[in-house]
C-alpha positions in Angstrom: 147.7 68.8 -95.8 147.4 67.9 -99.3 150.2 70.3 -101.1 150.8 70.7 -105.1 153.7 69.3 -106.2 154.4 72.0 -108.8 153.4 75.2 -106.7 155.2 74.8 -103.7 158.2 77.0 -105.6 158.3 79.7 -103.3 158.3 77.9 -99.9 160.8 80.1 -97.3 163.6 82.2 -98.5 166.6 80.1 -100.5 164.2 77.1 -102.0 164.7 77.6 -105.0 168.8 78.3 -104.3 168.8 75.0 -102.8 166.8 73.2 -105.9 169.6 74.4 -107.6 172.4 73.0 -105.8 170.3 69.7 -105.5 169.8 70.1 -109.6 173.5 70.7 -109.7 174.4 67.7 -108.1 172.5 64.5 -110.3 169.6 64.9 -107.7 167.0 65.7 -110.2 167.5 62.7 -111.7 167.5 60.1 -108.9 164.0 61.0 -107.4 161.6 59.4 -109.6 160.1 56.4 -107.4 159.7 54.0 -110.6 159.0 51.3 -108.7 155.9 52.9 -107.6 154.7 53.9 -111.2 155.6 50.8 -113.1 151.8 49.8 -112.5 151.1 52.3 -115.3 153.4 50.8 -118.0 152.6 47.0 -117.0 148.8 48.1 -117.9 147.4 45.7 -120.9 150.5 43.7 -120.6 148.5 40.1 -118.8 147.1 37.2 -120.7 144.3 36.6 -118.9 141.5 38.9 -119.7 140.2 39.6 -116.6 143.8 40.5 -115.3 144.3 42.1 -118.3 141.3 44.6 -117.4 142.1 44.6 -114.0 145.7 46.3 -114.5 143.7 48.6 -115.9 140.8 49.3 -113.6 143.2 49.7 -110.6 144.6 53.2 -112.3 141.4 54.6 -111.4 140.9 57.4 -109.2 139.8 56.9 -105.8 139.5 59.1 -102.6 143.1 59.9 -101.2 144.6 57.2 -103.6 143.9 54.4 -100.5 143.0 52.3 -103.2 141.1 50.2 -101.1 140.1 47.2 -103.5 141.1 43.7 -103.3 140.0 41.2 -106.1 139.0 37.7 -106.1 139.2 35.6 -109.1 136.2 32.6 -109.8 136.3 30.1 -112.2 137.4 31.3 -115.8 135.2 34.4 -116.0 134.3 35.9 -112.8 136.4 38.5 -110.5 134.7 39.5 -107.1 135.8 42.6 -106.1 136.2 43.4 -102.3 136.4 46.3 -99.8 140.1 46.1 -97.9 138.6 47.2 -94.9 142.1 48.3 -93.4 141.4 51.0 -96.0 139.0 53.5 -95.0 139.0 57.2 -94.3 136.7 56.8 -91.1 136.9 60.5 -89.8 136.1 62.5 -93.2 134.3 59.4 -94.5 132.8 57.9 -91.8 129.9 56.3 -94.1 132.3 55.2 -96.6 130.5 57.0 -99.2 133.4 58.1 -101.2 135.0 54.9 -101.2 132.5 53.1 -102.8 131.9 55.9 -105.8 135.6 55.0 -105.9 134.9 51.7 -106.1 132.3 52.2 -108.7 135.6 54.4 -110.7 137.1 51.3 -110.5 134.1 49.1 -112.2 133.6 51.5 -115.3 137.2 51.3 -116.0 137.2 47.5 -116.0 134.7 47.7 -118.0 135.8 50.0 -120.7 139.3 48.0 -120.5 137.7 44.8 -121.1 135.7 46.0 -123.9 138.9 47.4 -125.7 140.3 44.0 -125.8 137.1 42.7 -126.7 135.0 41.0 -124.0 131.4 42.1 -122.5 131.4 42.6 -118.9 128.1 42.4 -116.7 128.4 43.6 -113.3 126.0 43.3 -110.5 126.8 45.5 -107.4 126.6 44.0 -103.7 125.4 40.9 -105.2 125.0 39.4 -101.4 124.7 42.5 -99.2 126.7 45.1 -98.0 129.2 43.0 -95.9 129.9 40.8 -99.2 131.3 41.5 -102.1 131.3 45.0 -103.9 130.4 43.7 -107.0 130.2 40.7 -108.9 132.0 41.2 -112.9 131.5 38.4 -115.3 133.5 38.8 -118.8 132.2 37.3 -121.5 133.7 37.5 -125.0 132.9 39.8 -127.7 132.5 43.3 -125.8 132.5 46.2 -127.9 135.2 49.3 -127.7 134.1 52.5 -126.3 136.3 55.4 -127.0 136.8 56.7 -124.2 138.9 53.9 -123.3 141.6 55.0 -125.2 141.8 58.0 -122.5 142.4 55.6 -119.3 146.7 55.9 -119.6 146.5 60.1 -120.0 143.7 60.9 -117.1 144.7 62.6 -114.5 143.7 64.5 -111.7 144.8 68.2 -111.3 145.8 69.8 -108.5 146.9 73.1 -109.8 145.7 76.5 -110.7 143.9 76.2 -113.7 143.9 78.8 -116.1 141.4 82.3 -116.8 140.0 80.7 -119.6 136.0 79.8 -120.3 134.8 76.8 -121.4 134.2 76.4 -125.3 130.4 75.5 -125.6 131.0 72.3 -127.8 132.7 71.1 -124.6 130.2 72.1 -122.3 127.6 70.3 -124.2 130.0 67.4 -124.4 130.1 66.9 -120.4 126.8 67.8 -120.0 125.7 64.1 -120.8 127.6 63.2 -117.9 127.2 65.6 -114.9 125.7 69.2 -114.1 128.4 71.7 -116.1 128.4 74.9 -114.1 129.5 78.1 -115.6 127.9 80.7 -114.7 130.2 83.3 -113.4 128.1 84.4 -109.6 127.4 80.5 -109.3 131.1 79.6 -109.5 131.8 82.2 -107.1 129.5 80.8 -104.7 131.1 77.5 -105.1 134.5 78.6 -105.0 133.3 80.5 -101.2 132.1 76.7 -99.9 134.6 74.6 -100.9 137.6 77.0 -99.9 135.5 77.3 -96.3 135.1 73.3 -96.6 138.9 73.0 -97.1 139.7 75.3 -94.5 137.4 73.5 -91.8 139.0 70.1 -92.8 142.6 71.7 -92.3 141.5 73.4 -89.0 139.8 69.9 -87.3 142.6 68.0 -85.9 141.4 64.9 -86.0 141.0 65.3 -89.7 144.1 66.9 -90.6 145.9 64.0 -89.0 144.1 61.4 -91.3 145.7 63.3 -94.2 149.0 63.8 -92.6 149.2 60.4 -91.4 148.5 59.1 -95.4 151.3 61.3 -96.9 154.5 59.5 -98.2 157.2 62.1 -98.6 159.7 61.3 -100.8 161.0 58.7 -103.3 161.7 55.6 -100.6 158.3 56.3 -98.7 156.4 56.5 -102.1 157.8 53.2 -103.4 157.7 51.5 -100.3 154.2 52.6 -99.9 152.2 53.6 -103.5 149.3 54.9 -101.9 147.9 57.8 -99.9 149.0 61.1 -100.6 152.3 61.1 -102.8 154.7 64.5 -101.9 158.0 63.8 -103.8 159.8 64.8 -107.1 163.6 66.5 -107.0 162.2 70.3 -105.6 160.2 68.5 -102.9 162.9 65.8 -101.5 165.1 69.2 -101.7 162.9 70.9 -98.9 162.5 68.0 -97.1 166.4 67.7 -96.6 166.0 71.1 -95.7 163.6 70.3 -92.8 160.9 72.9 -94.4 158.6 69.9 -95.5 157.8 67.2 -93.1 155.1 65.3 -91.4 155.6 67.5 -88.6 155.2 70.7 -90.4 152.4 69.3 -92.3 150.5 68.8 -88.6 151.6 72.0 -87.4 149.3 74.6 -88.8 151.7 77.2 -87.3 154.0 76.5 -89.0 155.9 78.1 -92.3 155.4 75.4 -94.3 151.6 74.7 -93.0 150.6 78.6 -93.9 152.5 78.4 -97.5 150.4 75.2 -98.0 147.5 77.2 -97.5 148.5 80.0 -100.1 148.8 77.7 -102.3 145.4 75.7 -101.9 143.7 79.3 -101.7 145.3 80.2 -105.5 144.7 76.7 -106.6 140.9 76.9 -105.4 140.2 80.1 -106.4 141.6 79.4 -110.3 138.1 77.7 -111.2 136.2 78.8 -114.2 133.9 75.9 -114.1 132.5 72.9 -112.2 130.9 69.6 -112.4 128.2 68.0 -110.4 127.0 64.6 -109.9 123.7 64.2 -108.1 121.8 61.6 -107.3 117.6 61.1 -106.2 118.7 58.5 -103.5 122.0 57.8 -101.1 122.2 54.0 -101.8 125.3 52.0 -102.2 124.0 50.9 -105.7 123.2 55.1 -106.2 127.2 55.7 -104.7 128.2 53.2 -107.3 126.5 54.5 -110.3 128.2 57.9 -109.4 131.3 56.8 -109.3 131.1 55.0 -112.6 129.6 58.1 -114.2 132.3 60.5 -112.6 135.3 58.0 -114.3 133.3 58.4 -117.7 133.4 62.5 -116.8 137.2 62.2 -116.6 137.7 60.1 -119.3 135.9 62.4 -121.4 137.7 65.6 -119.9 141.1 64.1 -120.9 139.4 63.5 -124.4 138.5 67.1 -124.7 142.0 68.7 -123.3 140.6 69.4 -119.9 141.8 69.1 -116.3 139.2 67.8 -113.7 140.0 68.0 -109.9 137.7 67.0 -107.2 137.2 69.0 -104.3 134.6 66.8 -102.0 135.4 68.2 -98.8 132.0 70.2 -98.6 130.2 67.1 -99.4 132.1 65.4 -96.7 129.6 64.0 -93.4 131.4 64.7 -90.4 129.7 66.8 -88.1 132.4 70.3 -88.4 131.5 69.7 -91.8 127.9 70.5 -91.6 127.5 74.2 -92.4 129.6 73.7 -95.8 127.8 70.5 -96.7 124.4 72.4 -96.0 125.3 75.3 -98.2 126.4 73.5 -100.9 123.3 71.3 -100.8 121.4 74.3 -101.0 122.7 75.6 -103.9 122.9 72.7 -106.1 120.2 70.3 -105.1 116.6 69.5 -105.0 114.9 68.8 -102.0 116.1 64.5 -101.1 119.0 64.9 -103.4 122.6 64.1 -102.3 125.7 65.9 -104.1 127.6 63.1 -104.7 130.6 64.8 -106.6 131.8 68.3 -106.9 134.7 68.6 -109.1 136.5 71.8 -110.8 136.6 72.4 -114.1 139.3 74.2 -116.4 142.3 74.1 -118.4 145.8 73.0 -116.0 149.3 72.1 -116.8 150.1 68.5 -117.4 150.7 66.5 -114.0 152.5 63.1 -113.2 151.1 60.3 -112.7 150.1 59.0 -109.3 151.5 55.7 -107.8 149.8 52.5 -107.3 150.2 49.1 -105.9 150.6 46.8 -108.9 147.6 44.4 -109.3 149.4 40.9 -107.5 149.1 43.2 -104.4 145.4 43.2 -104.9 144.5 39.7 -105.9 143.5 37.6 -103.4 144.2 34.2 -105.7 145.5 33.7 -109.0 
């Protein structure tokens, strides 16, 4: 189970008694895993443009932070990016359909990067088939800045609560050139019913609930060690876990304390929605899974812009066969008849969140 790193404060009696003592003692300052992070502040910082752009495209977002991209430089212009296929999510993505909208994530942001330092990009997806390359980027110089690039270092995704508070219409109108902006108040409550239902089916299917489980890092050492999957650490966390309330056992266990807390918490944070976003697309292609992807980075870019927070919650679009009844329902409420839901994310104002680990780019280059 996926658990907020900032809500978790009322796990069992004394948690917050032992923060304390763990505050008390220097902890609070030890459990940072920098190591893990440093991708972030080495962003921008390479000579070569297309590794330059690449540090930055790697900070995208991207189903359960597998981060399953490895890159292949050509010649002086080219990078070929490639599908780790060590990395997949093979029980709640057995087509690997959100992995390759996170791949296309990963091409706008290469793109917008390169452009801020001036160079063109032209990218051509699956350039040999679908068991080649992901894509194909050429850089060329003298690429043009798009704004929204000066958002890639602040975006975040927000797993908390977000606030009772409507969305201004300026900023409605502003997102609306990027995906469907839902507001209506009886629409989001139908929403909200399907994707808590959708998260509670994924929690209840073993086999599914174990892929999670089995990508959490808990604490500072596994996080560094291991800057993907599903990061649980910070000082109040690592506090538990000495505590035995928070482990990878208690996380399988869904009879257990910390389990059924986990679930209060997603239920608040799910049902704190005022708004949501759509991507849809007429087709299911790879090149159609792509294009979403691209246009759901430009989405969060342009939330961060506007002071939003923008959380996905794809487990009802999700193609595993428990799944079926959510991913039904929400395809009858949002889509035309041959249209796939290809992103649902919620919308709102939330508290500022950390920034999530990843494997620094030489861990992703195949040469050079």
């Amino acid at each position: 189970m996926v658990l907020s790193r900032r809500r978790f404060l009322t796990l069992a009696g004394g948690g917050t008694i032992l923060a304390a003592t763990a505050a008390s003692a220097g902890f609070l300052n030890t459990r940072t895993p920098q190591r893990a992070l440093a991708p972030w502040q080495l962003a921008g910082s390479y000579a070569d443009p297309r590794k330059n752009a690449l540090s930055f495209a790697l900070l995208a977002p991207n189903p359960h932070n597998l981060q399953p991209w490895l890159v292949e430089l050509q010649g002086d212009d080219t990078v070929l990016l490639w599908h780790d296929t060590d990395r997949r999510l093979p029980e709640t993505d057995p087509f690997d359909r959100q992995l390759t909208i996170g791949f296309g994530c990963f091409l706008e942001q290469l793109v917008l990067a390169a452009g801020a330092a001036g160079y063109s990009v032209q990218t051509e997806p699956f350039p040999e088939n679908e068991n080649g390359p992901v894509a194909r980027a050429v850089f060329t110089p003298g690429g043009i800045a798009d704004p929204l690039a000066e958002h890639i270092l602040n975006r975040r995704s927000c797993k908390e609560p977000f606030e009772d508070r409507d969305l201004p219409a300026d900023a409605v109108q502003a997102l609306e050139s990027h995906a469907v902006i839902l507001t209506d108040a009886d629409q989001v409550a139908a929403i909200r019913s399907i994707t808590w239902d959708a998260w509670v089916t994924e929690m209840q299917t073993p086999r599914t609930l174990k892929e999670s489980v089995d990508l959490m890092r808990f604490g500072k050492s596994e996080i560094n060690a291991d800057p993907d999957g599903i990061d649980l650490g910070g000082p109040f966390l690592e506090t538990l876990m000495l505590a035995g309330l928070i482990s990878r056992s208690v996380q399988a266990d869904p009879d257990s304390r910390g389990f059924q807390e986990g679930v209060r918490i997603y239920d608040e944070m799910l049902h704190a929605t005022p708004a949501y976003a759509v991507l849809k697309s007429a087709g299911n292609t790879r090149a159609d899974q792509v294009r979403a992807g691209r246009e759901w980075l430009r989405l969060n870019l342009r939330c961060t812009a506007l002071g939003l927070a923008l959380h996905p919650v794809s487990q009802c679009l999700q193609e595993f066969p428990e799944m079926a009844e959510q991913y039904t329902r929400i395809h009858d409420l949002l889509a035309e008849e041959g249209e796939t839901v290809q992103m649902l994310g919620r919308l709102g104002y939330g508290p500022e969140v950390a920034q999530s680990p990843r494997w620094p780019l030489e861990a992703k280059l195949l040469n050079g």
